[in-house]
C-alpha positions in Angstrom: -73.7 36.7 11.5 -72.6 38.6 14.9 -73.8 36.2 17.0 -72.1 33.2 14.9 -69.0 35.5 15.2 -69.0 36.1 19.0 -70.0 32.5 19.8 -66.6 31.4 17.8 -65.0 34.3 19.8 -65.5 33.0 23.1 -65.1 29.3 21.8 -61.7 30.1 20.8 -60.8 32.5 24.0 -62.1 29.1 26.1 -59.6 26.8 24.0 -56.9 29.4 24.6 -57.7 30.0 28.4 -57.6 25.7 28.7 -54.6 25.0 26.9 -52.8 27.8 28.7 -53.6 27.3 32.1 -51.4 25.4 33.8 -53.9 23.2 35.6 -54.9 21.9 32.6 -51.3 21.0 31.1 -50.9 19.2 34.0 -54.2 17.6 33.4 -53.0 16.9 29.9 -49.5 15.5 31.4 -51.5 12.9 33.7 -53.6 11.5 30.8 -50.1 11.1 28.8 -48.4 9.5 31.5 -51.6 7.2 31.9 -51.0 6.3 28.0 -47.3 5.4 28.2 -48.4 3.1 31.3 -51.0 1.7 29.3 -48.8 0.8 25.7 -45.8 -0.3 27.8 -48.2 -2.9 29.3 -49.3 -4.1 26.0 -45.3 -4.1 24.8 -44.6 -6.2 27.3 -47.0 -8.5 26.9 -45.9 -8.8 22.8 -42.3 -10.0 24.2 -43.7 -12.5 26.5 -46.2 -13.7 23.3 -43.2 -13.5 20.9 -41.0 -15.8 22.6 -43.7 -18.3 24.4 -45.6 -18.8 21.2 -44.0 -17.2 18.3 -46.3 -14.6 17.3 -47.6 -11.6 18.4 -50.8 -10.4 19.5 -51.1 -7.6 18.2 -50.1 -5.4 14.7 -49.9 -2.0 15.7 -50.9 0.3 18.3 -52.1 4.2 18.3 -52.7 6.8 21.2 -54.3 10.2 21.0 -55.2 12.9 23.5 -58.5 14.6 23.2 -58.1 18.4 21.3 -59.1 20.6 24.0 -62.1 22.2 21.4 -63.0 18.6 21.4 -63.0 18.0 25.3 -65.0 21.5 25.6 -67.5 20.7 23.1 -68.4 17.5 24.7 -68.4 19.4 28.3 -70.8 21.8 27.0 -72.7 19.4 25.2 -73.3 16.7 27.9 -74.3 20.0 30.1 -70.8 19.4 32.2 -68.9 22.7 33.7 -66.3 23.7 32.2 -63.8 23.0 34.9 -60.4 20.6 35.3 -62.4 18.9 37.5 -65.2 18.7 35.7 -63.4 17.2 33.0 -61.7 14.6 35.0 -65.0 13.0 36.7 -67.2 13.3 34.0 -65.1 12.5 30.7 -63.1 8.9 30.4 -62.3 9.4 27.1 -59.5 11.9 27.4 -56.7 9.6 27.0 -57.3 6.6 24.0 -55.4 3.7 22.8 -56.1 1.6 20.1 -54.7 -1.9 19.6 -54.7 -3.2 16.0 -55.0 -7.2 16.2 -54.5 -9.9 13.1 -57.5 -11.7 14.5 -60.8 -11.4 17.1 -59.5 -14.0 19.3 -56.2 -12.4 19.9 -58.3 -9.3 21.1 -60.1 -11.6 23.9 -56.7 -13.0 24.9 -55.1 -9.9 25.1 -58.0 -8.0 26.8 -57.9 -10.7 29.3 -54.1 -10.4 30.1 -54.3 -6.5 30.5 -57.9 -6.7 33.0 -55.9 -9.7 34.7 -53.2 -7.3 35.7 -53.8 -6.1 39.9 -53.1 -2.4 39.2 -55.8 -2.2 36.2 -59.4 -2.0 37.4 -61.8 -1.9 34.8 -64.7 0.8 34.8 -66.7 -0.2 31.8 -67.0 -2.7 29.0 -68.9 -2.6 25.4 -68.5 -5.6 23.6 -69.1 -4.4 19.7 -67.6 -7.4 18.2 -70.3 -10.0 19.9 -73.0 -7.3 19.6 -72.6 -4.8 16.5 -73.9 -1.4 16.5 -76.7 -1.1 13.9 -74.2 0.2 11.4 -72.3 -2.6 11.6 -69.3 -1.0 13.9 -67.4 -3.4 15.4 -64.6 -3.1 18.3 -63.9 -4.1 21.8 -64.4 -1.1 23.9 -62.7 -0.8 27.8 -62.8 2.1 30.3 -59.6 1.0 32.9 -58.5 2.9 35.9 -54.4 2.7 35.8 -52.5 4.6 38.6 -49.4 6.5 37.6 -46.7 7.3 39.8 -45.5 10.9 39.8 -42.8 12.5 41.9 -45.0 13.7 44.5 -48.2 11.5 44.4 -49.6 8.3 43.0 -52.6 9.4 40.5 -55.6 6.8 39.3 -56.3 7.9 35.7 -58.5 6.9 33.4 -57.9 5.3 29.9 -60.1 4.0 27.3 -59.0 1.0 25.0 -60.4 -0.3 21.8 -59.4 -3.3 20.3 -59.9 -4.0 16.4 -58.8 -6.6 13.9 -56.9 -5.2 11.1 -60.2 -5.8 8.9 -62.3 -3.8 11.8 -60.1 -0.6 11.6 -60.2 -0.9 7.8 -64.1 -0.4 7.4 -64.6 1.8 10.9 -61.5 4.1 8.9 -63.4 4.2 5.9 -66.8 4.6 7.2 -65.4 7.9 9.0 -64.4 9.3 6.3 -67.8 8.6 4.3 -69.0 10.3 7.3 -68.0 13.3 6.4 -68.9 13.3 2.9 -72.1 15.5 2.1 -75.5 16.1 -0.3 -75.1 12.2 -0.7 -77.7 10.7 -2.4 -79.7 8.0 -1.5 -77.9 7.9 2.0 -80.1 4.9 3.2 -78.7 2.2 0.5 -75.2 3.7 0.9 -75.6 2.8 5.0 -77.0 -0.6 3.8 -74.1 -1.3 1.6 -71.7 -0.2 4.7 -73.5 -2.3 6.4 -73.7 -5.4 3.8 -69.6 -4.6 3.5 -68.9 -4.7 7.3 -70.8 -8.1 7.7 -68.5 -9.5 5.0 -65.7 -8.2 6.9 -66.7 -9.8 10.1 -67.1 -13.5 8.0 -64.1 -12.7 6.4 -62.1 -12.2 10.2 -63.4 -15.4 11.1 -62.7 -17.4 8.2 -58.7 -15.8 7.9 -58.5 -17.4 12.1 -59.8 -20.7 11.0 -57.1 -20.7 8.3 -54.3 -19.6 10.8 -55.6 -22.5 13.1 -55.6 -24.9 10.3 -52.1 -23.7 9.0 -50.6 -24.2 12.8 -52.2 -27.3 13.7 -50.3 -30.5 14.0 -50.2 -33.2 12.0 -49.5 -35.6 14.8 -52.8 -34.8 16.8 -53.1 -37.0 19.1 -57.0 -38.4 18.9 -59.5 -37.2 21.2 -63.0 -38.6 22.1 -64.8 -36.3 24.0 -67.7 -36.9 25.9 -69.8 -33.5 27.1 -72.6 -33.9 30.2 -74.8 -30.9 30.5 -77.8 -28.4 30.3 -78.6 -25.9 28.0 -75.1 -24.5 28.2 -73.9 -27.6 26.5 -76.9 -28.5 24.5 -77.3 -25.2 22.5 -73.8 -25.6 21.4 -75.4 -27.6 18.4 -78.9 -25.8 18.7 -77.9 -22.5 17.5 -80.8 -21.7 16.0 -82.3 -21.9 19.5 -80.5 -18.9 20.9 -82.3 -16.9 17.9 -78.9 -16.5 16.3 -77.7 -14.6 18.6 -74.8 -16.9 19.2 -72.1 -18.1 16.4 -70.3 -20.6 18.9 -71.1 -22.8 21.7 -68.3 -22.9 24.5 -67.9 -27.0 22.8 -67.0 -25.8 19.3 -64.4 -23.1 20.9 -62.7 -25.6 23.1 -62.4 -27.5 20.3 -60.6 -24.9 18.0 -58.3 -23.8 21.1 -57.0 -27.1 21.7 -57.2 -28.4 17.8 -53.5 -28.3 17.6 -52.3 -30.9 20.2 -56.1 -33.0 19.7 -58.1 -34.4 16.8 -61.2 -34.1 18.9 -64.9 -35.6 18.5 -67.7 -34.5 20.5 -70.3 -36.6 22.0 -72.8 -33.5 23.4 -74.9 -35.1 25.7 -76.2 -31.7 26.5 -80.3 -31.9 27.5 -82.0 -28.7 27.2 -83.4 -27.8 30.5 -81.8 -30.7 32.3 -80.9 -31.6 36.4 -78.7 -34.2 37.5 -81.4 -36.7 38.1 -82.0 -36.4 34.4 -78.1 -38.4 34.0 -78.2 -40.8 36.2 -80.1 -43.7 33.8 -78.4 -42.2 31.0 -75.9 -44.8 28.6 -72.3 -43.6 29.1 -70.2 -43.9 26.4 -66.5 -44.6 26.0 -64.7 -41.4 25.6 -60.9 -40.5 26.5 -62.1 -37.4 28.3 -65.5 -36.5 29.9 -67.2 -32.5 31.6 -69.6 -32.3 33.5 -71.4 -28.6 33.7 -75.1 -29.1 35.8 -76.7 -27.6 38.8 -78.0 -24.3 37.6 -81.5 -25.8 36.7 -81.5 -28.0 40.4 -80.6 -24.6 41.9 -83.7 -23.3 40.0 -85.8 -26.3 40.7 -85.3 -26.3 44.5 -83.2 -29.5 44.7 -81.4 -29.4 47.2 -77.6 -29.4 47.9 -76.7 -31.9 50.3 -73.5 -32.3 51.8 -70.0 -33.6 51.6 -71.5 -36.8 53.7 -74.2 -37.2 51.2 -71.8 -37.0 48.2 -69.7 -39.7 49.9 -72.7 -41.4 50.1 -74.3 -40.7 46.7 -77.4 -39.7 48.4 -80.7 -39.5 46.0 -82.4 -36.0 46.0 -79.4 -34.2 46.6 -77.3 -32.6 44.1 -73.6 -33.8 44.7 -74.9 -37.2 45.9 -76.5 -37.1 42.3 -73.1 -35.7 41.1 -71.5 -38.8 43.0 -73.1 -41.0 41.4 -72.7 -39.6 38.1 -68.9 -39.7 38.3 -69.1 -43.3 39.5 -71.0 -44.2 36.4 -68.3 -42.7 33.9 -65.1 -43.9 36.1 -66.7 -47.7 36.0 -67.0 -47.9 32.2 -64.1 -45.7 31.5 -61.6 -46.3 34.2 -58.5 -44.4 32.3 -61.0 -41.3 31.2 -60.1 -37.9 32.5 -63.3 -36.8 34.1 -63.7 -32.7 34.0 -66.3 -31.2 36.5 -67.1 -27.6 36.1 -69.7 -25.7 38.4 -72.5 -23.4 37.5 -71.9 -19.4 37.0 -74.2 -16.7 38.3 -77.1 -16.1 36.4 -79.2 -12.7 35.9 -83.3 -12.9 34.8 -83.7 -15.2 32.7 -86.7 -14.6 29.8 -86.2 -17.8 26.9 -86.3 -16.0 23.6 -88.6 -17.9 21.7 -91.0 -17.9 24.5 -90.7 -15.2 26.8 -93.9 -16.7 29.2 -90.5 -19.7 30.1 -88.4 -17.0 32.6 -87.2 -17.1 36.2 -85.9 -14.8 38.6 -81.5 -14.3 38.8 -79.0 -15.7 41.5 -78.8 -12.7 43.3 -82.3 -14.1 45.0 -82.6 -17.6 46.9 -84.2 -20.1 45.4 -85.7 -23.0 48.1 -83.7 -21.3 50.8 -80.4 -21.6 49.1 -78.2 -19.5 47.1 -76.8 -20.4 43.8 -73.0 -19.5 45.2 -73.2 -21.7 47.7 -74.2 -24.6 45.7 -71.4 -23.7 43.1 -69.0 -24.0 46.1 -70.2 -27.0 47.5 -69.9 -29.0 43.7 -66.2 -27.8 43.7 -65.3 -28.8 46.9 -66.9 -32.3 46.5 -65.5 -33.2 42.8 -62.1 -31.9 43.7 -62.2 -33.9 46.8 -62.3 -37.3 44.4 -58.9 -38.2 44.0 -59.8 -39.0 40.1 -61.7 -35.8 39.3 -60.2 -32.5 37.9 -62.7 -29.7 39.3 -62.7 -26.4 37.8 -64.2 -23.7 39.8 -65.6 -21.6 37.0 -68.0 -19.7 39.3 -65.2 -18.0 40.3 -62.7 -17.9 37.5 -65.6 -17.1 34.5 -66.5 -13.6 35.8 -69.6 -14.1 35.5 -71.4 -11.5 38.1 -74.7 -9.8 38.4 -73.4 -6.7 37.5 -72.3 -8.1 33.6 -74.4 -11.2 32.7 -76.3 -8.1 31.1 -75.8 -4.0 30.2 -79.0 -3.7 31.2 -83.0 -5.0 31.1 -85.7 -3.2 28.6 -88.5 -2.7 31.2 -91.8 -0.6 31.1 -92.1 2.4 33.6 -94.9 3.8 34.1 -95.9 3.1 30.4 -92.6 4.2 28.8 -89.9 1.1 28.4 -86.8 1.9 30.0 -83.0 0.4 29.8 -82.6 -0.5 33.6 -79.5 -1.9 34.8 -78.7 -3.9 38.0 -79.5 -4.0 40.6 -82.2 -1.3 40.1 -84.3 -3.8 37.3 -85.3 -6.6 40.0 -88.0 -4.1 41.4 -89.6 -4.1 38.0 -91.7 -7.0 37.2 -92.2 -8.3 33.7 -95.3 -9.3 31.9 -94.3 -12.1 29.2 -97.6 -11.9 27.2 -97.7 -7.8 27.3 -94.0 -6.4 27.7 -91.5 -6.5 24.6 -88.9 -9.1 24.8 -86.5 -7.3 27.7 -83.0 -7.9 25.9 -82.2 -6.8 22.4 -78.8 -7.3 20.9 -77.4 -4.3 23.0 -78.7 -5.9 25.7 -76.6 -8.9 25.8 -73.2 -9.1 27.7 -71.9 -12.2 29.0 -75.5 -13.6 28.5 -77.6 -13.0 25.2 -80.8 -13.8 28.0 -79.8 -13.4 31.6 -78.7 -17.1 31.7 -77.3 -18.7 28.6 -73.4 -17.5 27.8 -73.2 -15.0 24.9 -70.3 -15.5 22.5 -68.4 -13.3 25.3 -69.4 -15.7 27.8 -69.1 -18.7 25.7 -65.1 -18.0 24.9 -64.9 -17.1 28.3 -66.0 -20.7 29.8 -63.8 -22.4 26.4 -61.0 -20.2 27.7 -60.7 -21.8 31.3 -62.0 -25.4 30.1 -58.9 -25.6 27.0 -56.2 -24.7 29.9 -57.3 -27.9 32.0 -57.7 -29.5 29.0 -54.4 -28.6 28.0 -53.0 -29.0 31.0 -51.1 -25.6 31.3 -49.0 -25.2 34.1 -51.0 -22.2 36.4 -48.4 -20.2 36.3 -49.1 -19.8 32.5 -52.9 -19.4 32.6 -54.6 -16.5 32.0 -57.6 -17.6 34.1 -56.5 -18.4 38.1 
């Protein structure tokens, strides 16, 4: 009883000695300054939303300092010292803000429009929503730097930011509270039913965003035949099943909803699984109103090689833009009034196929046949949007796709014990397909479920970019430049 009595002693003369000493009020100070930087940013970009498309993004938002018993006992409980410094370089959850959306796609679009912003750098990024936590918590989770401008200095603080639908906050509010209620009984079914009720949740989210979309579409669409050339990317959009479920939307399907309100749009996927750009150039074109073209990854992978702006002038044979060439001649000849779309490949981390883990290949931070996976990217660009009838998209560049976040990390075996490695240090770990567990679980997944194929974070990303061209949105109103 004297020790529990002492220990709270010097807990509270701690507290008292932080929240007293002037170093740490000013500590304290910088976090709230880093806050009202943070909400006017998000206040801003509601009165821009309001007026351009007569709604707002958002519902509500909340801030909150860390209690300084709260910063200590983490301190002392991640083995930190108990120092203003200390505090500062090891803790980024001092200063929080939490933005209450009507539905998950306004917390994409509005996450994109704050990390777009050149004074916000972002630290770190867990995407709940695309891959729950096993109790079924769901949220968008960012770490940003912002800088702050004081009398005497400019100060980089750091901030994080969650993003929930109204429904999210609802059960993760709730489930706090149960939290804290004890001698429960039968604790296991009452985390299943939490976890049967935030699934339901998450359906319902989805299902209140169709309606909204369905409520605010036009009755005039204009109709829309579209006509999809592609690999896997495009292909699993209608293979779900394929990705093990661990996708709910193909980047197809979410181009579709984002520009369902000026387009009655039907898709022709002529996505093959595993296909180059040899593979199109016997295939039937159809007539469609407006065609995309997404290949190159699997030459890249295969070895074929580039070729260059002579031989896609050319249409040279064996080379990937003179296949490309040739492929855009096809669909211009049989549909001469057809907007033609070309998009080039992202970067891709290891991949391992998740129904058969023995089908993998190494990422694009290697060369494959001599040749990097950038340069080829660059080259298709430079050729399609050299063609006078061709819209090129440089998605390489303006998906974010990097090696860094196509995944949090790869499941590897160390010396016996499996490990969550991130890059760059899991490429010096090799992988046995018929004796190692499958390297990416759920958790794993960031803008890839698998190293290669687009999560549903990667997948609204690439929709995102596409539905702007699509749309024709004038640049200086994109969110992806």
């Amino acid at each position: 009883m004297k020790d529990a009595i002492y220990e709270e002693m010097i807990d509270q003369s701690v507290t008292e000695i932080f929240t007293k000493a002037k170093p740490f009020m000013e500590l304290m100070t910088k976090y709230r300054c880093a806050l009202m930087e943070i909400e006017t940013k998000f206040k801003v970009l509601n009165e821009e939303f309001s007026i351009r498309y007569n709604r707002n993004p958002f519902e509500s938002i909340k801030t909150r300092l860390k209690k300084p018993a709260s910063i200590i006992e983490k301190l002392e409980r991640k083995g930190y010292p108990l120092t203003i410094d200390s505090i500062e370089k090891n803790l980024a959850d001092i200063a929080g803000i939490r933005v209450i959306c009507s539905f998950p796609e306004d917390i994409y679009i509005l996450s994109e429009m704050l990390l777009r912003q050149d004074d916000i750098v972002l630290i770190e990024k867990k995407d709940y929503i695309a891959n729950p936590k096993p109790n079924g918590y769901r949220s968008l989770h960012l770490i940003v730097d912002v800088p702050i401008f004081l009398s005497t200095e400019k100060k980089h603080m750091k901030v994080e930011v969650q993003f929930r639908t109204i429904a999210m906050d609802f059960w993760a509010s709730l489930d706090h509270k149960l939290k804290y209620k004890h001698d429960v009984e039968n604790p296991e079914y009452i985390a299943a039913e939490l976890k049967k009720c935030a699934d339901i949740i998450d359906e319902m989210d989805y299902r209140m965003q169709e309606i909204r979309n369905l409520i605010e579409r036009n009755p005039n669409r204009e109709k829309l035949v579209w006509c999809a050339i592609g690999d896997s990317f495009t292909y699993l959009n209608d293979h779900l099943d394929e990705t093990d479920h661990r996708v709910k939307k193909g980047y197809l399907s979410r181009t579709q909803i984002k520009c369902e309100q000026r387009y009655d749009m039907e898709i022709l996927n002529l996505g093959i699984n595993g296909s180059v750009t040899e593979n199109f150039l016997d295939v039937e074109i159809p007539q469609a109103d407006l065609f995309t073209i997404l290949l190159g990854t699997n030459d890249w992978n295969e070895g074929v090689p580039c070729g260059s702006a002579e031989d896609f002038i050319l249409r040279k044979k064996g080379t990937i833009v003179g296949h490309m060439g040739i492929i855009l001649d096809r669909i211009h000849e049989k549909n001469p009034d057809a907007r033609i779309i070309v998009m080039n490949p992202v970067e891709r981390g290891d991949f391992v196929y998740i129904l058969d883990p023995t089908n993998n290949a190494h990422g694009s931070y290697a060369k494959q046949n001599g040749q990097k996976l950038k340069d080829i990217s660059d080259k298709i660009f430079r050729c399609a949007d050299s063609c006078e009838w061709v819209e090129a998209i440089d998605l390489h560049r303006l998906s974010g796709f990097k090696q860094g976040n196509v995944l949090h990390f790869k499941k590897i075996k160390v010396d016996g014990e499996y490990r969550n490695i991130e890059y760059p240090e899991y490429v010096q770990y090799d992988f046995d397909p018929i004796e190692d567990e499958y390297p990416y679980p759920s958790a794993a997944g960031w803008m890839t479920y698998d190293g290669l194929h687009p999560s549903d974070e990667g997948n609204e990303r690439i929709a995102s970019i596409l539905a702007e061209q699509i749309l024709m949105i004038p640049k200086e109103e994109r969110i992806y430049v």
